[in-house]
C-alpha positions as CSV (number, residue, x, y, z in Angstrom):
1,X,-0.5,4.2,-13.6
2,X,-3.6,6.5,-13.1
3,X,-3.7,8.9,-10.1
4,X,-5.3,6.2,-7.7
5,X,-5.5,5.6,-4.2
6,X,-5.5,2.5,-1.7
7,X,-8.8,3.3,0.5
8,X,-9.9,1.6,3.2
9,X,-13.2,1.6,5.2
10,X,-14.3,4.0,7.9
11,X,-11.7,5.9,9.8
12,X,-11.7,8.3,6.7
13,X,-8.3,8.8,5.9
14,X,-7.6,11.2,2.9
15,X,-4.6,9.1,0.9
16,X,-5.3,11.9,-2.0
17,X,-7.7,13.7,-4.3
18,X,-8.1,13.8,-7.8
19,X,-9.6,17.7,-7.5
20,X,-12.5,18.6,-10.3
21,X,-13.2,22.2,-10.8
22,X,-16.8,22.6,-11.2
23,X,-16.7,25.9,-11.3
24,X,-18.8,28.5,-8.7
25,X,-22.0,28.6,-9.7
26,X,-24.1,25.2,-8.7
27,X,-27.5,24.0,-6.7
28,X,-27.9,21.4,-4.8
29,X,-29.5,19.4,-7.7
30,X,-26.0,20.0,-9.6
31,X,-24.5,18.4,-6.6
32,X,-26.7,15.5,-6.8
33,X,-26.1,15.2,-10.1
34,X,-22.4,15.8,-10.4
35,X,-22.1,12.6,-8.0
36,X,-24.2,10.5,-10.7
37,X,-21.9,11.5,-13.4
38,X,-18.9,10.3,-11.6
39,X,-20.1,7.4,-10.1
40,X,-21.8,6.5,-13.8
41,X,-18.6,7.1,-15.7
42,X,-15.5,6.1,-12.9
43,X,-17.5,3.0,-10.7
44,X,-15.5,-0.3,-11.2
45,X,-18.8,-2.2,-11.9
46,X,-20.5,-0.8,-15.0
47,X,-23.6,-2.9,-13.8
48,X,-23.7,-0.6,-10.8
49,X,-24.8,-3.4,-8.6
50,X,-27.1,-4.7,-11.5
51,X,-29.4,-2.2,-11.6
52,X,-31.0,0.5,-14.2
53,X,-28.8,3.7,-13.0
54,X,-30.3,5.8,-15.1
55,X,-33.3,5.8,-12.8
56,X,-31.6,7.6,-10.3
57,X,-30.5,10.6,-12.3
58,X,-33.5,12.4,-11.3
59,X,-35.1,10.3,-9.0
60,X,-35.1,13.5,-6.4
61,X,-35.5,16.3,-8.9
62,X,-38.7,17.8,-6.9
63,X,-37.5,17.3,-3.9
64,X,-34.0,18.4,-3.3
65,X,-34.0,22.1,-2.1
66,X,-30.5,22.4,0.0
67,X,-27.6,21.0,0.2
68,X,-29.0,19.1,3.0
69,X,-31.6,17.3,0.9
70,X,-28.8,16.4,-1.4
71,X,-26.6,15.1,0.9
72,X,-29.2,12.4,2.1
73,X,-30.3,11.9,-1.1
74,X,-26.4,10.9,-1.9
75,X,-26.2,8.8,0.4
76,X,-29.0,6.8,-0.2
77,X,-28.1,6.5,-4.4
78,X,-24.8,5.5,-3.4
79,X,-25.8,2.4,-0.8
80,X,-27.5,0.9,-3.4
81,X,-24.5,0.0,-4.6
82,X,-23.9,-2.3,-2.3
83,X,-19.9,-1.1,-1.9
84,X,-19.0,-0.1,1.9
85,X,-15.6,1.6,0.1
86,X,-17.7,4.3,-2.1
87,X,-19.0,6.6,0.2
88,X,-20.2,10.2,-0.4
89,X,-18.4,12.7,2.5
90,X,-20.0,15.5,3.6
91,X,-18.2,18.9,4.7
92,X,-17.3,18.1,7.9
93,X,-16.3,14.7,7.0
94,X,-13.8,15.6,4.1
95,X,-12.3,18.1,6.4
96,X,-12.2,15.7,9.0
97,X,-10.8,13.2,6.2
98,X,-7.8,16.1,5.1
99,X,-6.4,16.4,8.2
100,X,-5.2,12.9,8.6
101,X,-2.7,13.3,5.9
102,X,-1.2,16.0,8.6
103,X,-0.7,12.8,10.7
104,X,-2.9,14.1,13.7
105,X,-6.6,12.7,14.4
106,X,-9.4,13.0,17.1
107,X,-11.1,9.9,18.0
108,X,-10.4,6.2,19.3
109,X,-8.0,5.1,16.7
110,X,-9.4,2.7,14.9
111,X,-10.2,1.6,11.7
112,X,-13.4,-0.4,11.2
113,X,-15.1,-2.6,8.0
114,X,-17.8,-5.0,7.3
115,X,-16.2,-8.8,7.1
116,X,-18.7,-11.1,6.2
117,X,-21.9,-8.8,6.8
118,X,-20.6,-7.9,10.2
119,X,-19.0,-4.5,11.4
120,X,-15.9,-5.5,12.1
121,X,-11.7,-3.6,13.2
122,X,-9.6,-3.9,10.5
123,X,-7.1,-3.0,12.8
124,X,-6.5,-0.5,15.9
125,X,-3.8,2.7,15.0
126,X,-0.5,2.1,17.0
127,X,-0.7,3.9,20.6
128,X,-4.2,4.9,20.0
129,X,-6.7,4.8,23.0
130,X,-8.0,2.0,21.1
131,X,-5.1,0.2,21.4
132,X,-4.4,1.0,24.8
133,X,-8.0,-0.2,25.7
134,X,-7.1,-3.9,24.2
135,X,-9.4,-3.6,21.0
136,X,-8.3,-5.7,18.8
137,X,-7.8,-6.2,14.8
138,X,-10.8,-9.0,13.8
139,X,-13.7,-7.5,16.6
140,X,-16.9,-7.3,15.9
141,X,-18.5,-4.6,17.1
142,X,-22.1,-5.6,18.6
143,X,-23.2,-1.9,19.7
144,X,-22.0,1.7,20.2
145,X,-23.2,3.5,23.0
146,X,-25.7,0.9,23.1
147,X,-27.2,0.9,20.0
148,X,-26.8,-2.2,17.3
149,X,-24.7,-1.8,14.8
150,X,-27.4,-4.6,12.9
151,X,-27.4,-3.0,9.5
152,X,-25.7,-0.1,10.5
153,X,-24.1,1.9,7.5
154,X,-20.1,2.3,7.8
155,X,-20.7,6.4,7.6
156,X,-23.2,5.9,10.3
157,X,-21.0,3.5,12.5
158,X,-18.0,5.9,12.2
159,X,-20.2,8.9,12.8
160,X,-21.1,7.5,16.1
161,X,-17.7,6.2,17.1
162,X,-16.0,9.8,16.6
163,X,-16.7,12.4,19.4
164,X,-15.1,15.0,20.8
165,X,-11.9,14.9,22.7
166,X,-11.8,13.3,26.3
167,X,-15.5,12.4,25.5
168,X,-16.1,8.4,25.8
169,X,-17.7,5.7,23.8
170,X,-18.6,2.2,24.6
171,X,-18.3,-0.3,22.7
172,X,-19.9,-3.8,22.8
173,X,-17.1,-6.0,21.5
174,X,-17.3,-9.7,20.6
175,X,-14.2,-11.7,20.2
176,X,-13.4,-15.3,18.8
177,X,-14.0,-18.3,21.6
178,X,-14.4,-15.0,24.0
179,X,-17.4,-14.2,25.9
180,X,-18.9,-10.4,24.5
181,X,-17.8,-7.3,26.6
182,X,-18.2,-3.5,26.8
183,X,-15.2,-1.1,26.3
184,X,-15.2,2.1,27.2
185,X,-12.9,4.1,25.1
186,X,-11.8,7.5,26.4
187,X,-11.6,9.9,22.6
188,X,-8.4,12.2,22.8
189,X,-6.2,13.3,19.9
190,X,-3.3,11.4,18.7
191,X,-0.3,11.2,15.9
192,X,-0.7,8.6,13.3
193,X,2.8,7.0,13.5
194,X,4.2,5.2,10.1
195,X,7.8,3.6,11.2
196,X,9.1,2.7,14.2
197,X,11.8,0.3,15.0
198,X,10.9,0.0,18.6
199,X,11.3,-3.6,19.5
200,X,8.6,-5.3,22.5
201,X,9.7,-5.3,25.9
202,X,10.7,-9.1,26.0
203,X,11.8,-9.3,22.3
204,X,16.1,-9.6,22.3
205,X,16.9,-9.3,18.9
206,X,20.2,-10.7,17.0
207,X,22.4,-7.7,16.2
208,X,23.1,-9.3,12.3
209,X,18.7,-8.6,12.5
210,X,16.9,-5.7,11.1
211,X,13.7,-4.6,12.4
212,X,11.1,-2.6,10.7
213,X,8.0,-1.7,11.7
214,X,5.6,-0.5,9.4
215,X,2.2,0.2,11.3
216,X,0.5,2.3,8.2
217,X,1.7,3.5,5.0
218,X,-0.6,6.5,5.3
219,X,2.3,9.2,5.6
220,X,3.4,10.8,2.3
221,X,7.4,10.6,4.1
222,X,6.8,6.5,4.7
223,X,8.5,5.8,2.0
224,X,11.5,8.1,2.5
225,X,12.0,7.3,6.0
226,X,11.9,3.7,5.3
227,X,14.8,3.7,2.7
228,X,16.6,6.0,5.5
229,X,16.6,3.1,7.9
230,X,17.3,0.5,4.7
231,X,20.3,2.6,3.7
232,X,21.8,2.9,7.9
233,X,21.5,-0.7,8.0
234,X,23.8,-2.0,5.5
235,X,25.1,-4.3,8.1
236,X,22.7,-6.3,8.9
237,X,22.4,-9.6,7.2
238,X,18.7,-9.8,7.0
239,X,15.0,-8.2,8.1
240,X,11.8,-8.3,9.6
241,X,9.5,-6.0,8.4
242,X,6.8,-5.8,11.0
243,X,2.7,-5.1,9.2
244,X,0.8,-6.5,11.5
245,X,-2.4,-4.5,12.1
246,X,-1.4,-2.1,9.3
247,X,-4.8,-0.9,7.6
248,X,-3.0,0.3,4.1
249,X,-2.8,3.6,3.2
250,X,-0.8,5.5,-0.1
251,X,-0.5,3.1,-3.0
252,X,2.6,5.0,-4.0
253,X,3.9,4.5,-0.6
254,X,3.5,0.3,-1.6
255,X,4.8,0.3,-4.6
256,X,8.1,2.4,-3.8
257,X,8.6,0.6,-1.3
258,X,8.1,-3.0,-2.6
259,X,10.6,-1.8,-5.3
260,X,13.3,-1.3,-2.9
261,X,13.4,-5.4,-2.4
262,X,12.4,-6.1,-5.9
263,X,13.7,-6.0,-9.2
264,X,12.5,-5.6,-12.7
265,X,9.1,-7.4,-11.8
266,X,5.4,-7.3,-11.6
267,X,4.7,-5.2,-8.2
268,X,0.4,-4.8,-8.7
269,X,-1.5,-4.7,-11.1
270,X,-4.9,-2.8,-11.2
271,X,-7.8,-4.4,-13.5
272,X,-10.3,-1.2,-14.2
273,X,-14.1,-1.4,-15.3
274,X,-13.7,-2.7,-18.5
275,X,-11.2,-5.6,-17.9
276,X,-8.1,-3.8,-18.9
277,X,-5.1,-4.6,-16.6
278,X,-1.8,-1.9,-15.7
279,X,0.5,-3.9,-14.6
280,X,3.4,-1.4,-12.0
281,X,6.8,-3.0,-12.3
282,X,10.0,-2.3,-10.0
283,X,12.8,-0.3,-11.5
284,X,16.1,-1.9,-12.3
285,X,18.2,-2.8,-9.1
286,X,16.9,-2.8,-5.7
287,X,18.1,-1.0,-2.1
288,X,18.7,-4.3,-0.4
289,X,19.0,-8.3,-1.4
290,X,19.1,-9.1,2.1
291,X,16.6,-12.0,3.4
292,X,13.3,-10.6,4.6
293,X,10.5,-11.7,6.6
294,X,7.1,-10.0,6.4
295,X,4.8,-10.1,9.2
296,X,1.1,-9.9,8.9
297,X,-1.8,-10.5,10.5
298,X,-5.8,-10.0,10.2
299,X,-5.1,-6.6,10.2
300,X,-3.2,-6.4,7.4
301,X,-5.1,-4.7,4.6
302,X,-4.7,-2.8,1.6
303,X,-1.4,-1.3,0.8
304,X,0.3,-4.0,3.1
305,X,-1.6,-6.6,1.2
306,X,-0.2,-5.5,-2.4
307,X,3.3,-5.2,-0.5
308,X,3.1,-8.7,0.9
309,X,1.6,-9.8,-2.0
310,X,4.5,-8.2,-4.3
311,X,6.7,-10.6,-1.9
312,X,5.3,-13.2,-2.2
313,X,4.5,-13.9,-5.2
314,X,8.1,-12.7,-6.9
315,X,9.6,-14.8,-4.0
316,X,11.5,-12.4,-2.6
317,X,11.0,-13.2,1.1
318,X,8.9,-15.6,3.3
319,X,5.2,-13.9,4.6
320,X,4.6,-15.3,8.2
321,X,1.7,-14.8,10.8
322,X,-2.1,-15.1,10.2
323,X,-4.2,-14.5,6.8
324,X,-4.4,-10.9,6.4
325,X,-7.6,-8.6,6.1
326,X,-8.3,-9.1,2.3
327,X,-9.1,-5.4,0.9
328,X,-8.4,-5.5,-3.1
329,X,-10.3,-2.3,-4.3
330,X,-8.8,1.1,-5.4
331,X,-11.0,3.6,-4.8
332,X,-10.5,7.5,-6.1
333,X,-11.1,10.6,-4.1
334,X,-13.2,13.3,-6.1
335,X,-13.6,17.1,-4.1
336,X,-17.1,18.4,-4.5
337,X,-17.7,22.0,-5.3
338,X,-18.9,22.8,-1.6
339,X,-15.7,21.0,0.1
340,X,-18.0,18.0,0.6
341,X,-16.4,14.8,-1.0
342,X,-17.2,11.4,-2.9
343,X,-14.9,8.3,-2.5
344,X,-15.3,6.1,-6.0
345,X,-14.4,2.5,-6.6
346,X,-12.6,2.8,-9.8
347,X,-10.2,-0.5,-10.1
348,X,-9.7,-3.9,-8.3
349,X,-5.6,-4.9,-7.8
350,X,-4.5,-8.3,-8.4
351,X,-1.2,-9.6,-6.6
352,X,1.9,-10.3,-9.6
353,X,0.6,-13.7,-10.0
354,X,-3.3,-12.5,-10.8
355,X,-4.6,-13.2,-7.5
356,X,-8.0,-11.3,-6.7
357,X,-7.5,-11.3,-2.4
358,X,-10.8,-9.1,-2.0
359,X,-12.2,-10.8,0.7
360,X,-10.1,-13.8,1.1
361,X,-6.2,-12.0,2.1
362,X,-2.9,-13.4,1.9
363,X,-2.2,-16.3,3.2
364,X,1.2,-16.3,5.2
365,X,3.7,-19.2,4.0
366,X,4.3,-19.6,7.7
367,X,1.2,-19.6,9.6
368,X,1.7,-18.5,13.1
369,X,-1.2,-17.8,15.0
370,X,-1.5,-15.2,18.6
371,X,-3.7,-16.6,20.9
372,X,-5.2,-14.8,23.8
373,X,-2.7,-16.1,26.2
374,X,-0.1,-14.7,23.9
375,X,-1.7,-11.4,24.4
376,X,-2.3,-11.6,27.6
377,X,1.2,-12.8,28.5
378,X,2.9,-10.4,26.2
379,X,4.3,-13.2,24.3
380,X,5.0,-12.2,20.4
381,X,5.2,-15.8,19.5
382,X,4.8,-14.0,15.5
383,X,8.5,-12.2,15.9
384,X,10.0,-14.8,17.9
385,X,9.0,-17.3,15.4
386,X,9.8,-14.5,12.2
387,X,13.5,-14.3,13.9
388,X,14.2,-18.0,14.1
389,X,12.9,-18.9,10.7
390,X,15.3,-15.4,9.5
391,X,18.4,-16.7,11.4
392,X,17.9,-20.2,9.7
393,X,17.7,-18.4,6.5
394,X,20.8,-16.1,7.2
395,X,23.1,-19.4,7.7
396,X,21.6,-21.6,4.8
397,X,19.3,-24.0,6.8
398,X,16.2,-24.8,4.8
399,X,13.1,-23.6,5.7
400,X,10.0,-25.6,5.6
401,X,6.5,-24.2,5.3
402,X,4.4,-24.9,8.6
């Protein structure tokens, strides 16, 4: 498979980059231009949104003077594709962008979208002040700081939501069947955490029961760590792995680790601009052929769709919670030649069974819904539920589909 990357949305997280050298010598124009050639040559859609591209090759030839010129000039070529997942990064951003694959951020901790025209949280990061302030994966997010967000851009949204540290942002939040309110959501820095296996307070879990959770596969050691705890838990008789409000992250991360359940099968396959299909299969053999429930919810995206997905579909394990997020592109990170950066849709992925989930998600085989009382109460009715349904698969009982 080509060197592609899961990307999500607008917390900017740098999966990878496929690194060009352009060489020293360039002007602005040349930057301009260079993003043209990539997006002309790599973009999924060779209708570009169907429209003429050729028009914008030198749409701003007499009037892009700096770098600044061509920055907004980037910007602008690039929305009219229509595709909140290509986006253009300037200097600051990238950086920004790189230093999330060290695992430590600034900011709220949270990862927002569009979902039906609207900006939306995919999800909020694990022990985030996002998190902590009860944002919730499937807001919409009616203003920042006061200001709509009504045809806001995802650059500009994110731009507005990052800050300095210990600096605050409110946030005018409306929620299903919930009235609209403000949160006001401290920034401070934070460690993006992949694995855990931390159980809630009020959850009591069989001993014969693993328990994984899996809150983003952005780490490049996710992988590794999570056949470390597969390999100490020979054991146990079956698992939960735990994705709920897991935005994605490495596709290499999803596919190593879907092969650890999976054998000799169709994990993803990726269908590029001119129709043709890769299919990734898992290896002979597998880590564990233990019984395994996956947990998602609306926060699910991404990499923990094509993992869920992979599950499903080979029937490997039973999916359970809500219908996840529904992210199917792959975009590509290209390094510009003055440390700015242009994210590129290149490829859509279709589940093993040649489902296209962009925009719809996986639907759960179990569908277990958290209400607001749940929340409120601290009642994970989703991992009770996943352990009852796991222990009845663990001593033969049938399991029905509810």
């Amino acid at each position: 498979m080509r060197k592609s990357f899961i990307f999500l949305w607008a917390f900017l997280i740098l999966f990878g980059c496929v690194v060009k050298n352009y060489g020293m010598a360039y002007s602005p124009i040349d930057l301009y231009d260079t993003v043209w050639k990539l997006i002309d040559s790599k973009y999924v859609d060779e209708t570009k949104n169907n429209q003429d591209w050729k028009k914008w090759r030198h749409k701003y030839d007499k009037v892009i003077k700096t770098n600044e010129d061509a920055y907004v000039a980037i910007e602008t070529m690039v929305a009219s594709l229509n595709d909140p997942y290509t986006k253009f990064l300037d200097p600051k951003e990238y950086a920004e962008e790189s230093s999330s694959i060290k695992g430590s951020l600034k900011g709220i901790g949270v990862q927002i979208g569009f979902k039906d025209g609207k900006l939306t949280v995919i999800a909020p990061i694990e022990d985030t002040p996002a998190e902590k302030a009860g944002i919730q994966a499937g807001d919409e997010i009616l203003e920042i700081d006061g200001k709509s967000t009504e045809n806001i851009s995802l650059e500009k949204a994110s731009e507005q939501i990052r800050g300095e540290e210990g600096t605050f942002v409110k946030l005018l939040i409306k929620r299903k069947n919930v009235a609209p309110k403000i949160y006001n959501v401290q920034r401070a820095e934070f460690q993006i955490k992949s694995i855990s296996q931390k159980l809630p307070d009020d959850i009591v879990m069989p001993q014969d029961i693993g328990y994984i959770r899996l809150s983003s596969f952005i780490s490049r050691t996710a992988a590794v760590e999570f056949n470390k705890i597969l390999k100490a838990s020979k054991d146990k008789k079956g698992f939960i792995i735990d994705l709920r409000s897991n935005p994605g992250g490495l596709l290499r991360n999803a596919i190593e680790i879907s092969d650890m359940f999976l054998n000799e099968c169709v994990i993803v396959s990726t269908v590029d601009r001119i129709g043709y299909i890769d299919n990734t299969r898992a290896k002979d053999g597998v880590e564990t052929d233990k019984p395994i429930i996956v947990l998602i919810n609306k926060g699910s995206a991404s990499a923990s769709e094509i993992f869920s997905g992979a599950i499903k579909d080979n029937h490997r394990g039973i999916i359970l919670g809500e219908q996840s997020f529904g992210k199917g592109l792959v975009q590509e990170v290209n390094s510009l030649p003055d440390s700015s950066g242009i994210n590129i849709t290149i490829e859509k992925y279709l589940t093993p069974s040649g489902t296209d989930i962009h925009k719809k998600g996986i639907t759960p085989d179990i569908v277990v819904e958290l209400t607001e009382e749940n929340i409120k109460n601290k009642d994970d009715v989703q991992l009770k539920k996943a352990i009852e349904v796991l222990q009845n698969v663990i001593n033969g009982n049938a399991v029905a589909n509810q």
